[in-house]
Every structure is written in structure tokens, then in C-alpha cells.
BADOBA-164056 format. One record per residue: z, x, y of N, C-alpha, C, O, CB in turn; residue in three letters. Coordinates in steps of 0.02 Angstrom, whole numbers, padded with zeros to 5 digits, always signed. Glycine has a CB too. Example, Ala and Ser with C-alpha at 12.3 -4.5 7.8 and 13.67 -1.06 7.14 Angstrom:
+00390+00660-00284+00390+00615-00225+00390+00660-00165+00423+00712-00166+00452+00565-00224ALA;+00354+00642-00112+00357+00684-00053+00394+00645+00002+00402+00670+00057+00286+00704-00030SER;
% end
This chain:
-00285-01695+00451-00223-01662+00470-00163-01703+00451-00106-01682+00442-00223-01647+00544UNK;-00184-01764+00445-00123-01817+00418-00091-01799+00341-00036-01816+00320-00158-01903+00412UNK;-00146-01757+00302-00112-01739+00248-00066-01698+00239-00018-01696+00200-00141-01726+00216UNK;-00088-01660+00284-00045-01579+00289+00028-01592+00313+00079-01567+00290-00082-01518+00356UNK;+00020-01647+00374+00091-01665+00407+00141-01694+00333+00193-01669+00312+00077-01741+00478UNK;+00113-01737+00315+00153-01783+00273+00166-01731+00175+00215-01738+00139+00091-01875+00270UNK;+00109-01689+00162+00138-01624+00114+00189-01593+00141+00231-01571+00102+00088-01567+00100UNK;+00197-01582+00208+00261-01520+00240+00336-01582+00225+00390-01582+00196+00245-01491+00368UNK;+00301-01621+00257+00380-01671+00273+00395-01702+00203+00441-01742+00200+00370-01751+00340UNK;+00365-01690+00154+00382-01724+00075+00408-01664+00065+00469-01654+00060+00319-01753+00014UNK;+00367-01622+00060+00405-01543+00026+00428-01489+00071+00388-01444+00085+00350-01498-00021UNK;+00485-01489+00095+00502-01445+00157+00502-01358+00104+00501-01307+00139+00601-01478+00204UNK;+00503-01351+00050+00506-01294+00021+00442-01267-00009+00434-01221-00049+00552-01299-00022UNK;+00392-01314+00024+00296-01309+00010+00298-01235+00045+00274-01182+00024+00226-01386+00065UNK;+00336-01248+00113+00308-01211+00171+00367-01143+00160+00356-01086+00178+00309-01261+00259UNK;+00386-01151+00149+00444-01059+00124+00392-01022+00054+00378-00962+00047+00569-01089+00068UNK;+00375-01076+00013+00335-01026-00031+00281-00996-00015+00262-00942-00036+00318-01049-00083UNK;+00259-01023+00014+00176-01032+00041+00209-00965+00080+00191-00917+00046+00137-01122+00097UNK;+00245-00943+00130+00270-00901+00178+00289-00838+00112+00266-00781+00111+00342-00942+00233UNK;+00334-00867+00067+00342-00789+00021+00284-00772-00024+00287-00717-00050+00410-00789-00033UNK;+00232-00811-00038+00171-00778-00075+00133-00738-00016+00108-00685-00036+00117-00840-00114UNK;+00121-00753+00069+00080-00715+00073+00129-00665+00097+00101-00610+00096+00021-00733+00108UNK;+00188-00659+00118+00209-00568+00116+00227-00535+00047+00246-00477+00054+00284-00550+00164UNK;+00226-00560-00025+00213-00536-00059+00139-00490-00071+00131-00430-00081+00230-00574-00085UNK;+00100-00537-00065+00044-00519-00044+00024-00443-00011-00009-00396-00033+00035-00566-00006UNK;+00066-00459+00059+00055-00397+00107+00107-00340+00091+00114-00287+00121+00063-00420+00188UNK;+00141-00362+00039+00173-00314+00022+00130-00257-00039+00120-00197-00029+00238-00350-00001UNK;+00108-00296-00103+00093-00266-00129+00016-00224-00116+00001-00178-00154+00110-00297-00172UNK;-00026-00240-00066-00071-00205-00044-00028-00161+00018-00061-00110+00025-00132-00252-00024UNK;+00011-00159+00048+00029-00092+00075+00062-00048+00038+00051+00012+00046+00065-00097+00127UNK;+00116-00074-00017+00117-00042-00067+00054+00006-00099+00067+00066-00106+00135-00086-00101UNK;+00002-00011-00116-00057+00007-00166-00088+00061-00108-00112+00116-00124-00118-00071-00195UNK;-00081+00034-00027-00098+00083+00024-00049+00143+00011-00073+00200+00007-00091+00052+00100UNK;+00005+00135+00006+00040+00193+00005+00040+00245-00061+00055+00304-00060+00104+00171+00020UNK;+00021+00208-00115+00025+00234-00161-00043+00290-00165-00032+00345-00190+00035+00181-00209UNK;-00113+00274-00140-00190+00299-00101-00149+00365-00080-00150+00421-00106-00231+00241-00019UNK;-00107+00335-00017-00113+00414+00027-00066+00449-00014-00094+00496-00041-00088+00418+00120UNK;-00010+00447-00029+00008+00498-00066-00014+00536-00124+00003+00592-00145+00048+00484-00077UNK;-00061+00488-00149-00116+00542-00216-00147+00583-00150-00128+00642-00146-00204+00483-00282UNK;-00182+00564-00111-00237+00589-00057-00172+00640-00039-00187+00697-00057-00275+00523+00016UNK;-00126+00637-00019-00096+00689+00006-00080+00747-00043-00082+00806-00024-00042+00666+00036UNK;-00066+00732-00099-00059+00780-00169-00102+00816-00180-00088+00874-00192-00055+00751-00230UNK;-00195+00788-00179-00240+00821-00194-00246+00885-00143-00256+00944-00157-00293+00777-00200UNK;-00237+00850-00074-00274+00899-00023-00192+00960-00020-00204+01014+00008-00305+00844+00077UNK;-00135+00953-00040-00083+00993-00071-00094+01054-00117-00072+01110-00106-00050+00951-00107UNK;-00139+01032-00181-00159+01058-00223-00204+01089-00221-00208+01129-00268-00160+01035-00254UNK;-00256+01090-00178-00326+01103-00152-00302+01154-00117-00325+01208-00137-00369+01048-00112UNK;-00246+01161-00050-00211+01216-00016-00207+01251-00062-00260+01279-00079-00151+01208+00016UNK;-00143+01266-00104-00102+01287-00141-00180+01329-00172-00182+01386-00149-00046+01227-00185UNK;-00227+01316-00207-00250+01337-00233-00305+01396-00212-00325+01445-00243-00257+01294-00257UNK;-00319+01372-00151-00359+01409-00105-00319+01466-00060-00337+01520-00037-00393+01356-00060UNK;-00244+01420-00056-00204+01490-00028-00187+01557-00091-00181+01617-00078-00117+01459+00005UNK;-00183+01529-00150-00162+01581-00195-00242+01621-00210-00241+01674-00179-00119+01544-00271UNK;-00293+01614-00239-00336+01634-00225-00348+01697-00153-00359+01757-00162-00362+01577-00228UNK;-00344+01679-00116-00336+01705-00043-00298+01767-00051-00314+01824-00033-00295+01654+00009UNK;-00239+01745-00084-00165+01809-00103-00193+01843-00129-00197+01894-00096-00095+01799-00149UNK;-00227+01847-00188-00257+01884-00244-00294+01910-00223-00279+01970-00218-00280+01858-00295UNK;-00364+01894-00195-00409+01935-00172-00393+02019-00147-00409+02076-00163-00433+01895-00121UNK;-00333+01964-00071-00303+02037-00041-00266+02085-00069-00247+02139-00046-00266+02029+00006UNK;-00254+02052-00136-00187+02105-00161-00228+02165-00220-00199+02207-00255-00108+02045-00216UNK;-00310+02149-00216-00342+02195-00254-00379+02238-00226-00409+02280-00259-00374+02170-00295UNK;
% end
């Protein structure tokens, strides 16, 4: 643990990067999460849309 103390207190800007790589990090996987559900939300959109128009047609013959 003596190393870790004396890396922080040599490099006080070790510990800010170290802090912006991992919310980069958590950024770009909630990013990549968000990017999931909105395809997932598009498909099951398109899947409606398609099953509702179908639906229209039937009744309108």
C-alpha cells in the first residue's frame, strides 16, 4: 500500500485520470445501452405498425 500512497502524492493528476477513464468508460457503455433500446424500441414500432396495417386491410375487404 506504500506504493499506491507515494504514486498519488508524486502524481496528484494519476488520480483525476484514472477518475475520467472510468466514467468515460460508464459513459460509453450506457451510451451503447441506449443505443440497444432504441433499435429494440424501433423494431417492436415496426412490428406494430405492421401488424396494425395488416389488421386495417383485412377489415376493409
Amino acid at each position: 500500500m506504500d506504493w499506491i500512497n507515494n504514486f498519488f502524492t508524486r502524481e496528484p493528476l494519476s488520480l483525476v485520470i484514472l477518475v475520467v477513464i472510468i466514467i468515460a468508460i460508464f459513459a460509453y457503455a450506457a451510451r451503447r445501452a441506449h443505443i440497444k433500446h432504441i433499435e429494440r424500441i424501433r423494431q417492436i414500432d415496426e412490428n406494430y405498425h405492421i401488424h396494425s396495417n395488416s389488421k386495417t386491410s383485412s377489415n376493409r375487404q
